[in-house]
N, CA and C atoms as a LAMMPS dump frame, in Angstrom:
ITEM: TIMESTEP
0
ITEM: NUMBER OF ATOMS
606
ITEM: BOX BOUNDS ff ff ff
-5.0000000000000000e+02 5.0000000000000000e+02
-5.0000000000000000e+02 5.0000000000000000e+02
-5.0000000000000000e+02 5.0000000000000000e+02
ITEM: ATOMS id mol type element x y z
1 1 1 N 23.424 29.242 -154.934
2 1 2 C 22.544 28.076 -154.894
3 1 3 C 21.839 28.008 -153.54
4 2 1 N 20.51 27.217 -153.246
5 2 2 C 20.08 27.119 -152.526
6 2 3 C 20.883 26.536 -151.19
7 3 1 N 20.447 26.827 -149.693
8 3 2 C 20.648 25.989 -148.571
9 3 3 C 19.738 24.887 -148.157
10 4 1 N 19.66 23.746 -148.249
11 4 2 C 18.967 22.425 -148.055
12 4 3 C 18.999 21.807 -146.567
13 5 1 N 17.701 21.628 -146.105
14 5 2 C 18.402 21.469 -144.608
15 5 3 C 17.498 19.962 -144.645
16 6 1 N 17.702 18.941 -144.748
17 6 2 C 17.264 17.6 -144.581
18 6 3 C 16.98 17.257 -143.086
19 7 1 N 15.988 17.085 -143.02
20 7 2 C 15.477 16.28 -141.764
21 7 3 C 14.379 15.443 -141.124
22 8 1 N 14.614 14.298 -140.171
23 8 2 C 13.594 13.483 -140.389
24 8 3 C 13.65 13.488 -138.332
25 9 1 N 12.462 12.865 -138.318
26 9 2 C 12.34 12.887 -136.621
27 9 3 C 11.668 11.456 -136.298
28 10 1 N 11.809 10.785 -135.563
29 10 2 C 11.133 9.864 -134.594
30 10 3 C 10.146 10.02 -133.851
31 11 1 N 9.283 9.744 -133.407
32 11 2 C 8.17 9.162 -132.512
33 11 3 C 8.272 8.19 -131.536
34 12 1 N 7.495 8.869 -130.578
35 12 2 C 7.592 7.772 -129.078
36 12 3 C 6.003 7.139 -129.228
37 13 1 N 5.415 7.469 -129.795
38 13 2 C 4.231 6.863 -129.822
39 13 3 C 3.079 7.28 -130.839
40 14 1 N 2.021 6.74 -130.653
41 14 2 C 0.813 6.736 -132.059
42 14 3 C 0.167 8.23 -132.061
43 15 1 N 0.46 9.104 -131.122
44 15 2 C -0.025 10.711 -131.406
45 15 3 C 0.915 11.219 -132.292
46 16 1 N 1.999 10.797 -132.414
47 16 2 C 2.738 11.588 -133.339
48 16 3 C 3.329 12.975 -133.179
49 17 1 N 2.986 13.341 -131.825
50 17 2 C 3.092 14.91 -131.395
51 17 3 C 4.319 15.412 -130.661
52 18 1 N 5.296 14.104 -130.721
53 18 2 C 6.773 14.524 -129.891
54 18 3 C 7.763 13.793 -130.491
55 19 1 N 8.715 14.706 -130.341
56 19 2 C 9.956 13.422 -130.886
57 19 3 C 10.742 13.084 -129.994
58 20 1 N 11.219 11.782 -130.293
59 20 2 C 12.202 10.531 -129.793
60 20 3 C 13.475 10.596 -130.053
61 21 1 N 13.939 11.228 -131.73
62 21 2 C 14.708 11.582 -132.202
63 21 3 C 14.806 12.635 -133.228
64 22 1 N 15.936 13.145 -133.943
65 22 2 C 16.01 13.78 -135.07
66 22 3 C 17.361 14.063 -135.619
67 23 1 N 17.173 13.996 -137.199
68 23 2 C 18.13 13.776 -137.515
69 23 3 C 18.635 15.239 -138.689
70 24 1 N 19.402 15.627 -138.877
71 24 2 C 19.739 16.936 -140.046
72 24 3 C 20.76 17.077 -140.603
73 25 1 N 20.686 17.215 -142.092
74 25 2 C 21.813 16.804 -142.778
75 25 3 C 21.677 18.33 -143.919
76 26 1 N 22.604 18.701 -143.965
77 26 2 C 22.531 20.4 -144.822
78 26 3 C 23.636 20.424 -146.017
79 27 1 N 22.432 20.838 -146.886
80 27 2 C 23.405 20.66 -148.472
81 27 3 C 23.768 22.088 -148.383
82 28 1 N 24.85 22.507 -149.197
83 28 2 C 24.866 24.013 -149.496
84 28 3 C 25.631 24.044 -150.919
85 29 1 N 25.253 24.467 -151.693
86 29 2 C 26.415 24.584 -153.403
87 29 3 C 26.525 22.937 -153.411
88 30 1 N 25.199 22.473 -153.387
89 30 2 C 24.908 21.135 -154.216
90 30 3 C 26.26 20.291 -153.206
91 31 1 N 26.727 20.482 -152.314
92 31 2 C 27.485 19.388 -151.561
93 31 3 C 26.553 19.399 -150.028
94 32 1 N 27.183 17.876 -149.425
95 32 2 C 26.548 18.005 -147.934
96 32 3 C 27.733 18.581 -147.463
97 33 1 N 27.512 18.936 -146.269
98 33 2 C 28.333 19.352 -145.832
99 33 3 C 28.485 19.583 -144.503
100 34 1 N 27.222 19.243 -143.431
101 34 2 C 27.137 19.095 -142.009
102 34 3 C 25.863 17.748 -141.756
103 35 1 N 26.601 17.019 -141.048
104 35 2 C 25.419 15.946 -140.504
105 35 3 C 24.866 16.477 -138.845
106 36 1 N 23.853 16.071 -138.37
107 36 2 C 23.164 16.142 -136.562
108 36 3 C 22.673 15.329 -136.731
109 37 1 N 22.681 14.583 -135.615
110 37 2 C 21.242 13.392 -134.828
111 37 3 C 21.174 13.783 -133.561
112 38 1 N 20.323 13.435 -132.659
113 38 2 C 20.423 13.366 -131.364
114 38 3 C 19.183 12.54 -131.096
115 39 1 N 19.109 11.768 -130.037
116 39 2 C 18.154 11.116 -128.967
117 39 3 C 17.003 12.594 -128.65
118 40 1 N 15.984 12.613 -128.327
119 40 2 C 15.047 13.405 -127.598
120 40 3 C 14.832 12.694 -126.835
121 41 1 N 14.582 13.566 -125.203
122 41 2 C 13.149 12.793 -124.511
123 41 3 C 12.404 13.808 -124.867
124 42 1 N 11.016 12.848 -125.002
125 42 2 C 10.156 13.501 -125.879
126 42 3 C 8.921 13.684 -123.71
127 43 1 N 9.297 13.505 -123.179
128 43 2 C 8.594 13.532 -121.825
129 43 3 C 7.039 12.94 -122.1
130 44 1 N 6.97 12.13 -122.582
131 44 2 C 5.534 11.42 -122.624
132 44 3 C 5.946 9.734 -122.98
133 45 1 N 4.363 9.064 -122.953
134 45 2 C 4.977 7.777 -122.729
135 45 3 C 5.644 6.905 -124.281
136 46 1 N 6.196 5.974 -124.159
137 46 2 C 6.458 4.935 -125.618
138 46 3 C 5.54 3.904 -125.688
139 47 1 N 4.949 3.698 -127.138
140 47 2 C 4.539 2.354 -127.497
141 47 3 C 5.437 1.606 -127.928
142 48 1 N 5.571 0.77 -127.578
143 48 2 C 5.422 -0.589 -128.011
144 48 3 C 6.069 -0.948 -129.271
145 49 1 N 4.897 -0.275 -129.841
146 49 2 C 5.109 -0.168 -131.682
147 49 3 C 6.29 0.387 -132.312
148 50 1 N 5.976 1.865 -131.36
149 50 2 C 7.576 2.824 -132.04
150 50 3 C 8.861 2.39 -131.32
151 51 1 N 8.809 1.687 -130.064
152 51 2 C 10.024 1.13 -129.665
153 51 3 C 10.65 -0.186 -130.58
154 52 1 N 10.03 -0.923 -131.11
155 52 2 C 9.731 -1.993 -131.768
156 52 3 C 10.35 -1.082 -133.023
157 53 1 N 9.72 -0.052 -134.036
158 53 2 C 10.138 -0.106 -135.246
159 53 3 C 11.319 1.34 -134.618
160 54 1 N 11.683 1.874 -134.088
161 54 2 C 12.951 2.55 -133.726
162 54 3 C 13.732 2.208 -133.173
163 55 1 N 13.615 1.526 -132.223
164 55 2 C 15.038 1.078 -130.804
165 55 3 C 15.222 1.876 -129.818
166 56 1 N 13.781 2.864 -130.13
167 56 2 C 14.16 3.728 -128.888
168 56 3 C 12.858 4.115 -127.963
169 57 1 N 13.803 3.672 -126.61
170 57 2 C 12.894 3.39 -125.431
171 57 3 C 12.887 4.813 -124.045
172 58 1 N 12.307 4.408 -123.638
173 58 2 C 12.228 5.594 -122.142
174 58 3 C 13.495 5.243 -121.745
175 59 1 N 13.997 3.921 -121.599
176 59 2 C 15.756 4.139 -120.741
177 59 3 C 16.664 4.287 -121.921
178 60 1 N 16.14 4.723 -123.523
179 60 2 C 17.423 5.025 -124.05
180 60 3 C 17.317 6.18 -124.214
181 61 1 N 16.595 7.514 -123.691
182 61 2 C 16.338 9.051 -123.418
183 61 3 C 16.695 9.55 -122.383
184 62 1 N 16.859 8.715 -121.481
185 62 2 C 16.839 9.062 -120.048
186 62 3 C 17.821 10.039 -119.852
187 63 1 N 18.676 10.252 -120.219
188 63 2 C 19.708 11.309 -120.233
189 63 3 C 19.892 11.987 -121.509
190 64 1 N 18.81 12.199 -122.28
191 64 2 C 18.777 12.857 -123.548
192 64 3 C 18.149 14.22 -123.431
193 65 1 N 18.648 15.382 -123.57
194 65 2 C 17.8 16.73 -123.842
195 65 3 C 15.779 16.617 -124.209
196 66 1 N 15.425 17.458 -123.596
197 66 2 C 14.393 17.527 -124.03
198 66 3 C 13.915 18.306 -124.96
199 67 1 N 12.838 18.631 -125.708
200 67 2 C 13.028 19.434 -127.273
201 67 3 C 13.123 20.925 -127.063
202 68 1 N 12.538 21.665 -125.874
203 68 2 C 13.354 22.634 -125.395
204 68 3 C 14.518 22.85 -125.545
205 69 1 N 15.658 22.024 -124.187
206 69 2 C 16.735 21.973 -124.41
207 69 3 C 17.524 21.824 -125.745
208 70 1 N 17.15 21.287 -126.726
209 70 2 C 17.777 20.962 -127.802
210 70 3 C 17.804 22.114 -128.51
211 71 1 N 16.814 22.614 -128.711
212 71 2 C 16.481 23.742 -129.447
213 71 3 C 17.875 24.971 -129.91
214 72 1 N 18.233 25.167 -129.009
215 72 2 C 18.801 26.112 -129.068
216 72 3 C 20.118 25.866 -130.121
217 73 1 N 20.081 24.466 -130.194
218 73 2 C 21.164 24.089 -130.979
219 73 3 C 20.135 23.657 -132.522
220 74 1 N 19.146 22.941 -132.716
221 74 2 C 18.55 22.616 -133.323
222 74 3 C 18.041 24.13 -134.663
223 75 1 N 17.729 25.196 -133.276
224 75 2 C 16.68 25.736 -134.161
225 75 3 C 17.384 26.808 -135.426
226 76 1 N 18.621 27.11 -135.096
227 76 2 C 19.222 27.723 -135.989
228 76 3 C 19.64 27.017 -137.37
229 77 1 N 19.83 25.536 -137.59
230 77 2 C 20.163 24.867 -138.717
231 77 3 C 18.648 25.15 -139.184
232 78 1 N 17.743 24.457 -138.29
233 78 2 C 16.115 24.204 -139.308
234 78 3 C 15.223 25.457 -139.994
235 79 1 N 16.175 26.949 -139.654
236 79 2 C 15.424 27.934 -139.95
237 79 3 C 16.646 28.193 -140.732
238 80 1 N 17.578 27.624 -141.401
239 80 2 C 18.868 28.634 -142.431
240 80 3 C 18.685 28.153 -143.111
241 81 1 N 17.671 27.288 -144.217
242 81 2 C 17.762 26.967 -145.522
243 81 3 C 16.371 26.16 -146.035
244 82 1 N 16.166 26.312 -146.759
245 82 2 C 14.729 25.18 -147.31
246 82 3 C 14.752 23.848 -146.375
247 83 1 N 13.402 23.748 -145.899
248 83 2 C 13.603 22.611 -145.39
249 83 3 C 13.114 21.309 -146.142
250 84 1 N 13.42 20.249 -145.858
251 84 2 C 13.39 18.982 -146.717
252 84 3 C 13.272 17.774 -146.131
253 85 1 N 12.412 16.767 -146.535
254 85 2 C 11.958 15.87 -145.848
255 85 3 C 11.398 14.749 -146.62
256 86 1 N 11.362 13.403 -145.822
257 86 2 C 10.347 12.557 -146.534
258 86 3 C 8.964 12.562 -146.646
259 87 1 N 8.455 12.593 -147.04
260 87 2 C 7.086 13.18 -146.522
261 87 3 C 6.938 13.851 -145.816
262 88 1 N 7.248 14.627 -146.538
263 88 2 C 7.672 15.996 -145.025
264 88 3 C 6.324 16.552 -144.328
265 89 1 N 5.045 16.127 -144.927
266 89 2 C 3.927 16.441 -143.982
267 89 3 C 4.002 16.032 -142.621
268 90 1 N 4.474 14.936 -142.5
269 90 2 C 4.579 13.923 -141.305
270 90 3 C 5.655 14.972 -140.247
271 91 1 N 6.451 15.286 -140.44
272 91 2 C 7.988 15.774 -139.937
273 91 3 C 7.452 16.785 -139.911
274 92 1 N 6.597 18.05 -140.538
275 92 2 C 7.011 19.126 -140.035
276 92 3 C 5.43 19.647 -139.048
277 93 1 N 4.714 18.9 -139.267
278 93 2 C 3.394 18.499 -137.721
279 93 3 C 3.807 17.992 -137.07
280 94 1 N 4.97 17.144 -136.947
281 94 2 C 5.308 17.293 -135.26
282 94 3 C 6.479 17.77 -134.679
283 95 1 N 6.946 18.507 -135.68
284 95 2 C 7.807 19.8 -135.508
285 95 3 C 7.093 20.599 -135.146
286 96 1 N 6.351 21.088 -135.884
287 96 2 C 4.76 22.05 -135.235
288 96 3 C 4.409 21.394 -133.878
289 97 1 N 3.91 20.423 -133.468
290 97 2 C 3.404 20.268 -131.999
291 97 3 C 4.39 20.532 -131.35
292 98 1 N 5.461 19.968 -131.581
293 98 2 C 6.837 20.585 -130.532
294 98 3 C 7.234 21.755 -130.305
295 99 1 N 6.799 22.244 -130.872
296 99 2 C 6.891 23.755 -131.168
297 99 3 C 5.92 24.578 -130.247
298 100 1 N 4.667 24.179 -130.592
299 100 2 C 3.769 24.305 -129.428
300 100 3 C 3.602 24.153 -128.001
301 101 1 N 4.211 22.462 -128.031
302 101 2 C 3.967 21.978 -126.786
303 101 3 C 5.202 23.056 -126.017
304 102 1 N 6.098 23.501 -126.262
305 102 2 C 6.774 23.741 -125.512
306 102 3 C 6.953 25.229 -125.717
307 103 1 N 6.164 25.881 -126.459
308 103 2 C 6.248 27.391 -126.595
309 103 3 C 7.379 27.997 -126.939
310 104 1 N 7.611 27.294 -128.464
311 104 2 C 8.66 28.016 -128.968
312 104 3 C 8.535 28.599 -130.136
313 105 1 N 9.214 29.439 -130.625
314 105 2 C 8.517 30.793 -131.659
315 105 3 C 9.227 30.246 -133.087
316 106 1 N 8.309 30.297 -133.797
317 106 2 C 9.544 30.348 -135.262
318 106 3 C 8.891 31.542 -136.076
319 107 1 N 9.817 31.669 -137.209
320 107 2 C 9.026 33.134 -138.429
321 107 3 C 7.557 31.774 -138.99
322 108 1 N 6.874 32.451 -139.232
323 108 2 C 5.644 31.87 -139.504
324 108 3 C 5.843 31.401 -140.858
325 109 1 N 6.211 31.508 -141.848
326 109 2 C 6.419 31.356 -143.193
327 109 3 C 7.899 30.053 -143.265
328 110 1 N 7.885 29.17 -144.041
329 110 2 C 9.068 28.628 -143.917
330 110 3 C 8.853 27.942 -145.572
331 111 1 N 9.885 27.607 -146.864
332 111 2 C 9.69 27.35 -147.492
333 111 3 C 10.514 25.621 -146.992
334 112 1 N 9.415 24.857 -147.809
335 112 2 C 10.394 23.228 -147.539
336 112 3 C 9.821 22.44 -149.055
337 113 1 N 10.087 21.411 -149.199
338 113 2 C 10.188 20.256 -150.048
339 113 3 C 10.182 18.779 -149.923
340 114 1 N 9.762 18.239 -150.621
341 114 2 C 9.408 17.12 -150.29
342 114 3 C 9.967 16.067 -150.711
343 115 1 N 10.503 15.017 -150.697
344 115 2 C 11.547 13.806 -151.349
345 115 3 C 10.567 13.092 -151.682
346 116 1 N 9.696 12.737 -151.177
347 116 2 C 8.692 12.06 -151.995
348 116 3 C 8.03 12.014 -153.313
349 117 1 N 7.634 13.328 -153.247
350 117 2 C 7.321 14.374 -154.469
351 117 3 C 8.391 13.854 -155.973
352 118 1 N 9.537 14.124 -155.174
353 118 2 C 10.278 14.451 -156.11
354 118 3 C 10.744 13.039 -156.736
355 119 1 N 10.594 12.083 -155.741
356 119 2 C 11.085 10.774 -156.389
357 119 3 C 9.886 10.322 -157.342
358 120 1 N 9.048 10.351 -156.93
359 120 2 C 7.44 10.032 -158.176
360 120 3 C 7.856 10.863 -159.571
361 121 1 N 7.932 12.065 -159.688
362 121 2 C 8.614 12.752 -160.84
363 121 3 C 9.934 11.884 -161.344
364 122 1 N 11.381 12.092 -160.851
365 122 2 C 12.008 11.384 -161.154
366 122 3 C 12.311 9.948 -161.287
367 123 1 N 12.014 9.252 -160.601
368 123 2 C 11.565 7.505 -160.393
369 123 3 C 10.324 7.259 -160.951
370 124 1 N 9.316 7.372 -161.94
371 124 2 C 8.565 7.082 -162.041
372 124 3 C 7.884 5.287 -162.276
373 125 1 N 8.953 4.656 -162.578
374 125 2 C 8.834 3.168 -162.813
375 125 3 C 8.526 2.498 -161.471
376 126 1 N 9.004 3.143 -160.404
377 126 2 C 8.884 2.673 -159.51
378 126 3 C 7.923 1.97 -158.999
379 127 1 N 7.229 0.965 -158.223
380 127 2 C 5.953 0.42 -157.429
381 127 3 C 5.653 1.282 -156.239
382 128 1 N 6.712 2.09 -155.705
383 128 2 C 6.679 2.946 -154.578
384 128 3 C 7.705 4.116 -154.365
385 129 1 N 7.637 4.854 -153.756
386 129 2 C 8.646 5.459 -153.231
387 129 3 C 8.623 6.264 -152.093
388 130 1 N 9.062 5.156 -151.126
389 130 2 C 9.259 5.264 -150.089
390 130 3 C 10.724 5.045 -149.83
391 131 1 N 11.304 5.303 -148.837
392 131 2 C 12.532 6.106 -148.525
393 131 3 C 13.644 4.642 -148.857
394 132 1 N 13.298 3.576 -148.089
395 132 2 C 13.972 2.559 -147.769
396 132 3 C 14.147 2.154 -149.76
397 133 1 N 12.665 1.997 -150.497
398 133 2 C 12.942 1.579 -151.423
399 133 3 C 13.405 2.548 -152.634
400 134 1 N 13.366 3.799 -152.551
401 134 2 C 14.565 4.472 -153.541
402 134 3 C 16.362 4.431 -153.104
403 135 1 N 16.351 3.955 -151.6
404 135 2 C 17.491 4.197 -151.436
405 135 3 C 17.958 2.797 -152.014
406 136 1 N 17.409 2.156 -152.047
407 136 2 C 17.753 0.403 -152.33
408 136 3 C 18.075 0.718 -154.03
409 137 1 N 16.849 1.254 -154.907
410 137 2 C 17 1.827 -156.249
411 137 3 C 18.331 2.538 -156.358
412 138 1 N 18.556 2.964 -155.488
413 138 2 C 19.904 4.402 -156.014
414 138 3 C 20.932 3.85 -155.318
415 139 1 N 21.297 2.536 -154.385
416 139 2 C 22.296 2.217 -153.55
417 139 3 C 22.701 3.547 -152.986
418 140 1 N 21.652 4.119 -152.403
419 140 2 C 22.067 4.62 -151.036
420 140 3 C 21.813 4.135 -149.397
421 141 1 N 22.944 3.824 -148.732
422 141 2 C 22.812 3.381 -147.391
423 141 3 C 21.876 3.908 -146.462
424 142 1 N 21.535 3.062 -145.715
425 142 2 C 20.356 3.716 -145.024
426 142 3 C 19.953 2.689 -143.913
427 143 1 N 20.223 3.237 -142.791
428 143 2 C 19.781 2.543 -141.644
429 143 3 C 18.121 3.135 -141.321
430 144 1 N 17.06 2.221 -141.666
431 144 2 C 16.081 2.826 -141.5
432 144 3 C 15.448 3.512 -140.005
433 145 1 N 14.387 4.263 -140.345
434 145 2 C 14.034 4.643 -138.898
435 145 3 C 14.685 5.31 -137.62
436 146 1 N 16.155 5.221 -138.382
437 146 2 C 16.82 5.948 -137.18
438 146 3 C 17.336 7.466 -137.477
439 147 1 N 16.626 8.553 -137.012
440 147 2 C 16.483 10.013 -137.776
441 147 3 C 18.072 10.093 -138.205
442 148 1 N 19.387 9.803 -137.793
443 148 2 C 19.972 10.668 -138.336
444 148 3 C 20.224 9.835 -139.882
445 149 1 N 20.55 8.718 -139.801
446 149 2 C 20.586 7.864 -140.96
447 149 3 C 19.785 8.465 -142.392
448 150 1 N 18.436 8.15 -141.869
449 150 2 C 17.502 8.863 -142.422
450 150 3 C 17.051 10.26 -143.049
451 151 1 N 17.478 11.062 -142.266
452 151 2 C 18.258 12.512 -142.709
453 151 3 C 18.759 12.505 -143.627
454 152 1 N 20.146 12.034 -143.542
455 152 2 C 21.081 11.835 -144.452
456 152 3 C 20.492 11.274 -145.395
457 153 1 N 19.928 10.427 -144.993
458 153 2 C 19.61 9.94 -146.897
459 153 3 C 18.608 10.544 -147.938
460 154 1 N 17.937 11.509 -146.939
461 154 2 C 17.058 12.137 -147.666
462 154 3 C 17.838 13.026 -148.262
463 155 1 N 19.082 13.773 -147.639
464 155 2 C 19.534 14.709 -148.508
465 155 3 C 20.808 14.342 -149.85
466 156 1 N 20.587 13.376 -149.647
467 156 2 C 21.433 12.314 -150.903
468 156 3 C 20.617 11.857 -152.102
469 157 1 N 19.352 11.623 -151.496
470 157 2 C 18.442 11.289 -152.713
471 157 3 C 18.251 12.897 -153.48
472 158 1 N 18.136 13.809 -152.848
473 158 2 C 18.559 15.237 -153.175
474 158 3 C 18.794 15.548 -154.042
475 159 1 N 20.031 15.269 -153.69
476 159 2 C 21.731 15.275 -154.247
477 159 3 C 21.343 14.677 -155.87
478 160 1 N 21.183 13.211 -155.385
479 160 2 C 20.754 12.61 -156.649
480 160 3 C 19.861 13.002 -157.776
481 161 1 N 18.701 13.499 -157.204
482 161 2 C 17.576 14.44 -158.16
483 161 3 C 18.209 14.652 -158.97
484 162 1 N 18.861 15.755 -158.326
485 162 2 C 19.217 17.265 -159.082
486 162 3 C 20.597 16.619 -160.016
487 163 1 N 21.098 15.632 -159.66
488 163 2 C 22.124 14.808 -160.635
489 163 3 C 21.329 15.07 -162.058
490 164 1 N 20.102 14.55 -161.607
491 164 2 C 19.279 13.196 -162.876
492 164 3 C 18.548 14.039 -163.643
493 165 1 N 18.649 15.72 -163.124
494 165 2 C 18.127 16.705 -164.12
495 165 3 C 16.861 17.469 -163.384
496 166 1 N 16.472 16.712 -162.386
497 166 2 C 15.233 17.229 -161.556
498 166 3 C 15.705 18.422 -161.165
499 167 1 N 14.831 19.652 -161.027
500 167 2 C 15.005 20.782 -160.12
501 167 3 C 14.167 21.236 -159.275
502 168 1 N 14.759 21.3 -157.939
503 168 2 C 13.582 21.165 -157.019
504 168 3 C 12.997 22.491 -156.564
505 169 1 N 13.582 23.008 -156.803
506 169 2 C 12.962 24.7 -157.163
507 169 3 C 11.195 24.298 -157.439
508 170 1 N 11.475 23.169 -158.69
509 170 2 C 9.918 23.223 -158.374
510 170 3 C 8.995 22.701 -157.87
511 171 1 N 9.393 22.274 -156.959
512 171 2 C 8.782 21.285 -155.789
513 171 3 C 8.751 22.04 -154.565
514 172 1 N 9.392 23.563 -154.385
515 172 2 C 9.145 24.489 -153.044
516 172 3 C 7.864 24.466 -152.642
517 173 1 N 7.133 24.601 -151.592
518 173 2 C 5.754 24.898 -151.342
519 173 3 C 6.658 25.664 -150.306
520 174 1 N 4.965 25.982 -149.034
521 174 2 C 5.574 26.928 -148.076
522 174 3 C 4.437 26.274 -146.913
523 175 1 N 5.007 26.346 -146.049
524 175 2 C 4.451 25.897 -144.529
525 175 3 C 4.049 26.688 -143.446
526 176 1 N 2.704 26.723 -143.45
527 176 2 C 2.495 28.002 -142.353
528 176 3 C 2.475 27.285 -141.211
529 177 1 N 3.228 27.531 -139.859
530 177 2 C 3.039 27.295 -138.715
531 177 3 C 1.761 27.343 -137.568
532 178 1 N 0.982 28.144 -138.248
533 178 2 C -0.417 28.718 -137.31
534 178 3 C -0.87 27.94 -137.667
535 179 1 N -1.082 27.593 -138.774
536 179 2 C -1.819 26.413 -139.237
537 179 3 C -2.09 25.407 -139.537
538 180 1 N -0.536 25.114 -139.534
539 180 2 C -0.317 23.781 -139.353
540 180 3 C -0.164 23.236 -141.339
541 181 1 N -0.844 24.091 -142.448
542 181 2 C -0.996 23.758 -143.546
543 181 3 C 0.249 24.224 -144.521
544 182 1 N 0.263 23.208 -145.752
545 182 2 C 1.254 23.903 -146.748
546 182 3 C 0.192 24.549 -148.048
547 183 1 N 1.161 25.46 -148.863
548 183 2 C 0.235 26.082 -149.807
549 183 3 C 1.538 26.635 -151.238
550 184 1 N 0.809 26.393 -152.247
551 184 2 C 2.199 26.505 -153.239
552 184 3 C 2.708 27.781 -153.168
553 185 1 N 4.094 27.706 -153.512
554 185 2 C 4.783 28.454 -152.96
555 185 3 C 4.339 30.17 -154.341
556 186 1 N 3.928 29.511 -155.11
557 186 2 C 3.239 30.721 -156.243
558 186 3 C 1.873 31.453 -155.865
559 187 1 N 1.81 30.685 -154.217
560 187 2 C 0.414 31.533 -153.773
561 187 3 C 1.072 32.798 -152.956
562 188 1 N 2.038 33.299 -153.061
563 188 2 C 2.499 34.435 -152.166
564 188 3 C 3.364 35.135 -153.717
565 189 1 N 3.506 36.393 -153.049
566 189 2 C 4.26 37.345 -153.546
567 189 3 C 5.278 37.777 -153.099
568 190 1 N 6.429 38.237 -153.724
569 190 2 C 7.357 38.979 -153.003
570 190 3 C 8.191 37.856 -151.799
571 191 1 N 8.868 38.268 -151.053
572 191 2 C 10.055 37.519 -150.131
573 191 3 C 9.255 37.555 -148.937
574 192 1 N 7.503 37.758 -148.449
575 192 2 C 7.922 37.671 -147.239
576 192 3 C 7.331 36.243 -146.768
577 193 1 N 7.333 34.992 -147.127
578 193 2 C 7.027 33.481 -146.785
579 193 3 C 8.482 33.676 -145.968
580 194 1 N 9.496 34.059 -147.421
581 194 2 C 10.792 33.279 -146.957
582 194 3 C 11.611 34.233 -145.6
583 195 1 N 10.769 35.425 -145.214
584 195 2 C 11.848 36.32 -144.471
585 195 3 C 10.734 36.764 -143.391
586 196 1 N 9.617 36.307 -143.592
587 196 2 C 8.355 36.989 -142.459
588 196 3 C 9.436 36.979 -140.947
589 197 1 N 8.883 37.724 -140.042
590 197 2 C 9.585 37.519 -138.774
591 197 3 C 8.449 36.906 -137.504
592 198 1 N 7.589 37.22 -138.668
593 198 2 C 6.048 37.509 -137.393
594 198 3 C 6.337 36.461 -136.172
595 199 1 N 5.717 36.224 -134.96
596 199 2 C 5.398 35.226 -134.275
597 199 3 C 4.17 35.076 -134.124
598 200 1 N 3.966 34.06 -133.623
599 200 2 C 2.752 33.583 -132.962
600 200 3 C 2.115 34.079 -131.77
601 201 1 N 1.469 34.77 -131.409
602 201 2 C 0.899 34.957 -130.363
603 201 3 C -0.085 34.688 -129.655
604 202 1 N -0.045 33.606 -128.676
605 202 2 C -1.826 33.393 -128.154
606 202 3 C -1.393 32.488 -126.767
């Protein structure tokens, strides 16, 4: 069975281009089976806004790794299995800027999925589906906004899908890093999205 790597990140402010936090939660043979969070300093400034809807400020980073530093622990979970997200457009552009900003390499090809996606298919009665209100639908706990919480619950609603008959197999797309774009995952051939090694160079 697939490896599921759930994850959601925070923001220090309205660029959207660093994280504050992040959170990762990894299914493997349809169980979870490892949770991460951590604080970022994201080394740029906070609004207002995102301190307000996160709780997290310049003095609650102050002794937090920076996304460099983290990395080394980070980058091996987010590259061992499909990645997965709430809207995972959001999460994996500023995974991409972080990535950038700090000149760090990944395989260019990455296959991920989307919880969103998948709750519109499966939830369809719904008025929305957004994270807070399927978890409320499915009584799953959920401290909002705070990545690791959030994580986790994305990979529970998952969990749940694939309960309710959904298979998310068909919801894979693939994420190119150079570009920042996703593209269905039936637009490639063969294994190399999921195994490319290439880097980036420039």
């Amino acid at each position: 069975m697939e490896r599921y790597v759930a994850f959601d990140v925070e923001t220090p402010n309205a660029a959207n281009n660093r994280m504050s936090a992040i959170g990762i939660a990894v299914i493997e043979d349809g169980e979870l089976v490892s949770a991460f969070g951590s604080l970022i300093d994201p080394e740029v400034h906070f609004d207002a806004f995102n301190t307000w809807l996160t709780g997290i400020s310049a003095d609650s980073v102050r002794d937090a790794p920076n996304f460099a530093q983290l990395w080394p622990e980070i980058g091996p979970l987010l590259e061992s299995g499909v990645l997965v997200a709430h809207n995972a457009s959001f999460d994996l552009r500023v995974l991409a800027c972080c990535l950038d900003a700090y000149g760090i390499e990944m395989p260019r090809y990455l296959r991920y999925a989307c919880t969103v996606q998948m709750g519109r298919r499966c939830y369809p009665e719904l008025q929305n589906h957004k994270l807070d209100t399927l978890c409320r639908y499915r009584g799953i706990t959920l401290d909002h906004h705070k990545a690791d919480s959030d994580s986790l619950a994305c990979a529970k609603l998952l969990l749940d899908y694939e309960k309710s008959g959904l298979d998310p197999a068909a919801f894979l797309r693939v994420y190119d890093w150079w570009t920042r774009k996703s593209v269905p995952l039936s637009s490639y051939t063969g294994s190399a999205p999921e195994t490319s090694g290439e880097s980036r160079r420039e």
